[in-house]
N, C-alpha and C positions, 0 to 999 in steps of 0.2 A: 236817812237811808244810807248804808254802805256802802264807799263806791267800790268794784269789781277790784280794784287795784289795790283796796285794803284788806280782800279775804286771802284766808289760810286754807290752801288746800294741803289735808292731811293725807302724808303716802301710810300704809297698813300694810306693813310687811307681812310676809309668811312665816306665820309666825313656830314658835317651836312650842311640840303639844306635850313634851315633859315624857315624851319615849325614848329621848335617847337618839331620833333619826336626823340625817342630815335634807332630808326635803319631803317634798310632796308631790303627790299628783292633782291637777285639777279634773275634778270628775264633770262636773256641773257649776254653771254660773246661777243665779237666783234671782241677778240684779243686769241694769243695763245701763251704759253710760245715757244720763240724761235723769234717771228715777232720782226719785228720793225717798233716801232712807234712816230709819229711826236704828238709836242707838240700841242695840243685840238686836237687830232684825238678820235675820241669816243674810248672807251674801253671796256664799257657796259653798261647795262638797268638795273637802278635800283629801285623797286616800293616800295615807301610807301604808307601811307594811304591816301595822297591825287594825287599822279602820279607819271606817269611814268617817269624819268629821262633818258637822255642818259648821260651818266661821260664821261668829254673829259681828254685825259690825260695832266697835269702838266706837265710832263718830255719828254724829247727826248730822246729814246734810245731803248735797246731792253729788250721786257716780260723776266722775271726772273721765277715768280712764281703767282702764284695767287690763291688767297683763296677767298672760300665761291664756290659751286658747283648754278649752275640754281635751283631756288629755297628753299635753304636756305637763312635763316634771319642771318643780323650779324650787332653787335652794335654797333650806332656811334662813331667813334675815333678809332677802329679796323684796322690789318689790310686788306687792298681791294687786293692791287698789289704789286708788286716790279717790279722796272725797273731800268735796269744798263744803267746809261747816258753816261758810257766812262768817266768821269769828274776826277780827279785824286783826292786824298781827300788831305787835308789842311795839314799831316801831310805827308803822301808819303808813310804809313807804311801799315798794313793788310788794308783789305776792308774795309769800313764801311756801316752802313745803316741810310741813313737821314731820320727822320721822321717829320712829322709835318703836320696837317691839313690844306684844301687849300680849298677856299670858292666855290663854285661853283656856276650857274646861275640856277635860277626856272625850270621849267619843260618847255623844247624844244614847240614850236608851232606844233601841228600837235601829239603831243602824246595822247595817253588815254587819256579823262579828268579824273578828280577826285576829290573827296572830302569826305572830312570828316565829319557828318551829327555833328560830336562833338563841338559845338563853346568854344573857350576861353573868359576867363573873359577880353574882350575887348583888349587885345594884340596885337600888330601891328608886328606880324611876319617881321624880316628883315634878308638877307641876309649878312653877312660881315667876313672880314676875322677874323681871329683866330690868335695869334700869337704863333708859331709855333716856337720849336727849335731843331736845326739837332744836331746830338749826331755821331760820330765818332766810330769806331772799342775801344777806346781808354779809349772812354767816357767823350772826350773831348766836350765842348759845340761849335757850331758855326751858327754864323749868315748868314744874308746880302746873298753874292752871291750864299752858300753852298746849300739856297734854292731855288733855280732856276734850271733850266735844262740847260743842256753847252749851251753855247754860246746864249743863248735866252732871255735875261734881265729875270727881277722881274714875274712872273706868277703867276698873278691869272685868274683861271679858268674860262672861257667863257666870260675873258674880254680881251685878246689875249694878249701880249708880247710885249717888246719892249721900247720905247720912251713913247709912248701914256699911260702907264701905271707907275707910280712911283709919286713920291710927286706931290701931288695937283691934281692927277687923279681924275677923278668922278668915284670911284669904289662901286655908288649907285645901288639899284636892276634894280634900271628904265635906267639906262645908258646901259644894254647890247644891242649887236646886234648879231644876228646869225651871226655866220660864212658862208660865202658863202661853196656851194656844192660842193667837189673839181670836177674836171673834169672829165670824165669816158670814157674811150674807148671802143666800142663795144664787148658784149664777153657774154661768155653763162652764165647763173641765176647762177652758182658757185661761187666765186670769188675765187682771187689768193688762200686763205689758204682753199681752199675746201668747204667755208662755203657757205649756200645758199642765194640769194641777195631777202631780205623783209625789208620792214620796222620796230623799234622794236612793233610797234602795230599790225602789220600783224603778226610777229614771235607770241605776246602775243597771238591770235585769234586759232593759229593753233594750241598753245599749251592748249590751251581752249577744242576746239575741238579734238583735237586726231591727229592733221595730223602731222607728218611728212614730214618738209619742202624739205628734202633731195632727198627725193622720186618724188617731183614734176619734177622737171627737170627744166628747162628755164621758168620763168612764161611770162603772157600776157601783163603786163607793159612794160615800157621804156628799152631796154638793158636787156633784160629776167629779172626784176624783178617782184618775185610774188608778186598778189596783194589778196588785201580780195577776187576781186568772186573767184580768183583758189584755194582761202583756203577754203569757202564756198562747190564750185565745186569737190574741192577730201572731204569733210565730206561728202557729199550726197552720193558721191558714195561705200563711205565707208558704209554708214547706209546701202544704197541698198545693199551693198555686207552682211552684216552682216544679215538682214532680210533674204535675198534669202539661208542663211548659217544655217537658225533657232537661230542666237545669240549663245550669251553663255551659259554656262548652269543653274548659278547661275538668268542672267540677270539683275547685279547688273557692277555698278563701283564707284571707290573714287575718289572724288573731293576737291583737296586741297581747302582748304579757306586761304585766304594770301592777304595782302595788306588791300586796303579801304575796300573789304568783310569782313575781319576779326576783324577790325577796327570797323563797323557799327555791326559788332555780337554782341563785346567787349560793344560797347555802349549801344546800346539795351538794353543791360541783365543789366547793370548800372542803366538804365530808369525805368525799368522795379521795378527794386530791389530796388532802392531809392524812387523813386518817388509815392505817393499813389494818382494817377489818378482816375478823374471822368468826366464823355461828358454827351454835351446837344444837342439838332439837332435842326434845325428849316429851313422849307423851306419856299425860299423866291420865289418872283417873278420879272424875270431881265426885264420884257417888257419894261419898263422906260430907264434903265440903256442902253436896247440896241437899245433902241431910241435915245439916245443920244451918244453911239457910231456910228450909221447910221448921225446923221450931223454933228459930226468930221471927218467925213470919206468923207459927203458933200462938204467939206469943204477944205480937203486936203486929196488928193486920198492915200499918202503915210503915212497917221497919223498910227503913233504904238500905237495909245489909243486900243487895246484890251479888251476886256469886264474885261480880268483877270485886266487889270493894272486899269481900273477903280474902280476895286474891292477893289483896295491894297490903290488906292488913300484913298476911304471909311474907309479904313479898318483904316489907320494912324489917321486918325481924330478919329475915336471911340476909339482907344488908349490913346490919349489925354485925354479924358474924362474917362477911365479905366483903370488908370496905372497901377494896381494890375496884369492888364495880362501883363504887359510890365515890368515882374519883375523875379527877383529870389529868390526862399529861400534860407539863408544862415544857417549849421549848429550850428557852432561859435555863440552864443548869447541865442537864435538862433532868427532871424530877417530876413523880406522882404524888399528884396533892390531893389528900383523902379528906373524906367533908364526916363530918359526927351527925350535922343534921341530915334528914334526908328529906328533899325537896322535887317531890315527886311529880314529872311532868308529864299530860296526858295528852297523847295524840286524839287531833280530835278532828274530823269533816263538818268544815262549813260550807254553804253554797260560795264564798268569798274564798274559799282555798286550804290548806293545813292550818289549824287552830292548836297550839299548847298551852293549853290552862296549867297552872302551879300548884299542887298540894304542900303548902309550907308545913316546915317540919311536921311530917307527916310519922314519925318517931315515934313522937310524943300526943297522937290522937288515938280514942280508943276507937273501936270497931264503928260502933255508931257514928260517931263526929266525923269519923274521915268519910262515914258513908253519906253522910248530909253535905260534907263537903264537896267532895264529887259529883253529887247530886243540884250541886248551886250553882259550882263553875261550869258543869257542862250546859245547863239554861242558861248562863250569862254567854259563853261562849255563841252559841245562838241568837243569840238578841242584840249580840255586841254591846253589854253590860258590864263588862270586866275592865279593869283597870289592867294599865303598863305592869305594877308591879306584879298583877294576878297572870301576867302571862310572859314574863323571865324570872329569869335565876335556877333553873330547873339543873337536880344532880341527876337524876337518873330517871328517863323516861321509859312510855308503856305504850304501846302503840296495840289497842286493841282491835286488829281486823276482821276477828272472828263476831264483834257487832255489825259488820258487811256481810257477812255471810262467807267471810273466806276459811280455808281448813288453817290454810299453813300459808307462811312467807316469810321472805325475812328483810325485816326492816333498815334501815341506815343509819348509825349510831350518830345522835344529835350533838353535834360538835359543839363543844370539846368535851364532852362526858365520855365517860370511857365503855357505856356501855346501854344499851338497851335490851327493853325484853318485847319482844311477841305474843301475842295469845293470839289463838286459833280459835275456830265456833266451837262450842258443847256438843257433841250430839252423839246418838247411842251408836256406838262403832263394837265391831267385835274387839274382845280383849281378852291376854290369854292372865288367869291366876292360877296359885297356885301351882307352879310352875308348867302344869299339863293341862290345866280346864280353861276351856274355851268356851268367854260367855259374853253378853250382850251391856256395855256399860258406858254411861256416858262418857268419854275422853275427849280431852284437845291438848292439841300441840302446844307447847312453848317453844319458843326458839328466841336464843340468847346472841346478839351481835356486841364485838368486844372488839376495843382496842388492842390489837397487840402486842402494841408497846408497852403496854399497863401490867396484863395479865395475859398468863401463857395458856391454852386449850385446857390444863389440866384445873386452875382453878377456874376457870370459866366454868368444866363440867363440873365441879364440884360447887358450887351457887347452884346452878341448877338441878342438880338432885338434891340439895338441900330443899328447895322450895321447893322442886317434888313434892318431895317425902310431907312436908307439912299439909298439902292438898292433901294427899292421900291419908293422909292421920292425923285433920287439922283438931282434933280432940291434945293432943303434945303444944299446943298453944298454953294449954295451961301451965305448962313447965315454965314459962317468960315470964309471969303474972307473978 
């Protein structure tokens, strides 16, 4: 047998998830000091500014200790956990504590989505390991095996163990695979350590709202686990009961800000602060545009051409011809750096806060492909599917509010791009032609926010009756072709 003076407890920093951030939030723990747990068994939920994480753990063995409470922040390279694997250390003398960072996988499918409205200067976010060295009671250095957990080869996280993993592995972002779901035996919404069975997006939702998952009992899911409506379900009931009670007395409460909310605050007030903005509006009329979405849809019942992606088609060509909006200023010089690609970024509503998904060179995609494109990201956006690199490097974003049902607004140019565009809802408004007839047709606003350090009012309007005029007589498409 081992004696206690010969094991290695492993510290498992917080680890860095290949976005580019300097920490995390702990949303949710999964584990308690005393459990034991198996190597990629989750351990907790951790949210940055673009998603929710689950961390599976490195090591086999059992919780020591754990730092950072639900809802503190704590920063990359820190420690997260410690877990004693039983493993004797290299010298046989006191304990030691291995430390070393351990790569982990993008954000699980099916988490919060998220994003960042902040793009990088074209950075290709990647995932990969760190090399990492264990340190002894001693202060001895060690390698190789000392990083592993007993008996389970080389581990890197969310790429499992083993064989499969060691020289000449593909330990690329795009190689993971989820780990299958372990098994579950019928058994009330508690689990073994008492804690209640949600998902961590469900956990995040209740903690949103107010509930207390503990209190639920058994939820209406699979095996009693609760889902969103029984989070939804005990909020209502809670409001009813607080209404029927008169509330509190103040009628007030505090709402942490954390994560991608804090993140898009952070940015804002950056946008805001740096940037001296100026907008121009101009309404168009889409009759054409959705004439010609009606005989691609004639055409092929399942065409993703959307009025919106026919807009973006328009929109990349008038870039073309305006590269001033497809730029940044830079303070260094200081000088306007114009981009040939256009890397179209989409404002986008998640229940988790502002989502920009990336259309890469979006130039160089025909009608259809950008319409499949935007069609994929806005479902990964959703499901928290997307990868870091799918949600920076964005030159010029689109902020559609008129899928809110709004007419007109104007949005805040996503720093440091020089410019963004607006779109307002479709709907049949009066409009006059022909310089004196006044008739019934569908229009919506654009409205254009610009840098104006970049470009002065006049080219700004002139971008925007450029793409006008294309809506209006998107048949002159064919002159590009």
């Amino acid at each position: 047998m081992t004696d206690a003076a010969d094991r290695t407890i492993r510290e498992f920093l917080v680890p860095d998830l290949g976005e580019g951030l300097l920490d995390a939030t702990v949303v949710a723990w999964l584990v308690a000091p005393g459990d034991t747990v198996a190597v990629n068994q989750p351990l907790c939920v951790l949210e940055t500014a673009k998603a929710e994480v689950e961390i599976p753990s490195p090591y086999a063995g059992t919780v020591v200790e754990r730092r950072g409470e639900p809802g503190e922040t704590l920063p990359v390279g820190t420690p997260l956990i410690l877990v004693d694997t039983g493993a004797p250390t290299a010298t046989g003398r006191a304990p030691g504590i291995a430390t070393g960072p351990v790569p982990v996988a993008g954000p699980a499918p099916g988490a919060d989505s998220v994003a960042d409205p902040e793009p990088a200067s074209h950075p290709d976010a990647a995932a990969g390991a760190v090399p990492g060295t264990a340190v002894d009671g001693q202060g001895a250095d060690r390698t190789g095996a000392d990083r592993t957990g007993a008996d389970s080869g080389p581990v890197l996280v969310g790429y499992g163990t083993g064989a499969g993993v060691g020289a000449g592995a593909d330990t690329g972002r795009r190689a993971v695979r989820r780990r299958p779901a372990p098994r579950r035996t019928p058994s009330a919404a508690p689990t073994d350590t008492g804690r209640p069975r949600a998902k961590p997006p469900v956990r995040h939702l209740a903690r949103t709202l107010g509930v207390d998952l503990a209190a639920l009992g058994a939820g209406s899911g699979p095996e009693g686990t609760i889902t969103r409506t029984d989070v939804h379900a005990a909020a209502a009931s809670l409001a009813a009961g607080a209404a029927g009670d008169g509330g509190s007395a103040s009628g007030t409460r505090s709402i942490p800000v954390r994560g991608i909310r804090a993140r898009t605050a952070a940015h804002m007030e950056r946008a805001r602060r740096e940037i001296p903005d100026a907008h121009c509006s101009l309404t168009v009329d889409f009759s054409r545009l959705l004439a010609l979405r009606d005989r691609l849809r004639a055409r092929e019942a399942e065409s993703a051409a959307t009025p919106f992606a026919l807009l973006l088609r328009l929109l990349t060509l008038t870039l073309r011809e305006h590269p001033r909006l497809n730029a940044t200023y830079v303070q260094d010089g200081p000088e306007v750096r114009t981009y040939d690609a256009v890397h179209l970024g989409i404002g986008t509503a998640t229940p988790r806060g502002l989502v920009v998904p990336v259309v890469r060179d979006a130039q160089d995609l025909s009608t259809v492909r950008l319409a499949r494109e935007l069609a994929r990201l806005a479902d990964g956006a959703r499901t928290g599917a997307l990868t870091p690199r799918e949600l920076t490097g964005s030159t010029f974003t689109v902020s559609n509010f008129g899928a809110l049902g709004l007419d007109e607004g104007v949005p805040v140019v996503n720093h440091p791009e020089a410019a963004i565009l607006g779109v307002g809802s479709i709907r049949p408004r009066p409009h006059v032609v022909d310089g004196d007839r006044l008739v019934v047709r569908p229009t919506a606003k654009l409205t254009c926010a610009f840098d104006h350090r970049v470009c002065d009012g006049a080219e700004a309007a002139a971008f925007l009756t450029a793409l006008g005029a294309l809506v209006e007589d998107p048949d002159t498409l064919l002159l590009s072709l």
